[in-house]
C-alpha positions as CSV (number, residue, x, y, z in Angstrom):
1,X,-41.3,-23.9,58.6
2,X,-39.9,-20.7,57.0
3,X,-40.5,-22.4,53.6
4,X,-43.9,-23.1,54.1
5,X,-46.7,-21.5,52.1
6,X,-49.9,-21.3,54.2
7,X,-53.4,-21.2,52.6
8,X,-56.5,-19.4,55.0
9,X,-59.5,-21.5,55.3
10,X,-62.2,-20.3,52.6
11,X,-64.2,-19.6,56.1
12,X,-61.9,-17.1,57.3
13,X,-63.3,-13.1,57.0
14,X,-64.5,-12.9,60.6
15,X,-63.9,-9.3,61.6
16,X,-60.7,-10.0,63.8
17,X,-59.3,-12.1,60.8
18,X,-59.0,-15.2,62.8
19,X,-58.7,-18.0,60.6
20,X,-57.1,-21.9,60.0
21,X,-54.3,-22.2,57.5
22,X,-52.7,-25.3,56.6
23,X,-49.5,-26.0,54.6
24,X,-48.5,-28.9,52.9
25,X,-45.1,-29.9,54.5
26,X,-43.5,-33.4,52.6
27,X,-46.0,-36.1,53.3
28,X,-47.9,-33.8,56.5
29,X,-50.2,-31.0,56.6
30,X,-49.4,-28.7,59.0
31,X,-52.6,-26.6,60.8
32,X,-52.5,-23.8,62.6
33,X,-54.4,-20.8,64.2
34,X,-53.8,-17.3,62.6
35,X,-53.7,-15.5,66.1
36,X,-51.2,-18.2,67.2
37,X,-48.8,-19.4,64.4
38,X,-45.8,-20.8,66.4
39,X,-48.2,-23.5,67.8
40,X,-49.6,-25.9,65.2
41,X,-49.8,-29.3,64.7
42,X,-49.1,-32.5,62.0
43,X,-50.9,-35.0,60.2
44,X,-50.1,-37.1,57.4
45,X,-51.8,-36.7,54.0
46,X,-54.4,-39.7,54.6
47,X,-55.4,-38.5,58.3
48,X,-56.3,-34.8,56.5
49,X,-58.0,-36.4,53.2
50,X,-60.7,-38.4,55.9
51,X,-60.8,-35.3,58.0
52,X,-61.7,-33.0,55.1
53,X,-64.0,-35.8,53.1
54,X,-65.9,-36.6,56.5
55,X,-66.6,-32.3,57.4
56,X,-67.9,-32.2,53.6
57,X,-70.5,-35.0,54.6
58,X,-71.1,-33.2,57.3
59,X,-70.0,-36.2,59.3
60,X,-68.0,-34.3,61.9
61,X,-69.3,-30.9,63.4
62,X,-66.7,-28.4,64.9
């Protein structure tokens, strides 16, 4: 995990800094919460391509 390089969400700024960064790791993303980085969680490539395709048709509402 070390060897990961983590990108912030191009939402993040909120005054705290809180933020979502995910980091390509082989065929899985990783995502995790700034204020929390030990604790994240996997998915492969496929599972994150619908997931990001379906929150740009505004699809899915977090």
């Amino acid at each position: 995990m070390s060897g990961d390089v983590w990108r912030k969400s191009s939402h993040s700024g909120a005054p705290n800094g809180d933020c979502v960064e995910v980091a390509v790791h082989g065929q899985r993303i990783r995502v995790r919460d700034s204020k929390c980085p030990q604790m994240l969680f996997m998915v492969s490539c496929g599972t994150w391509q619908e997931l990001v395709a379906a929150l740009k048709a505004k699809a899915v509402s977090l």
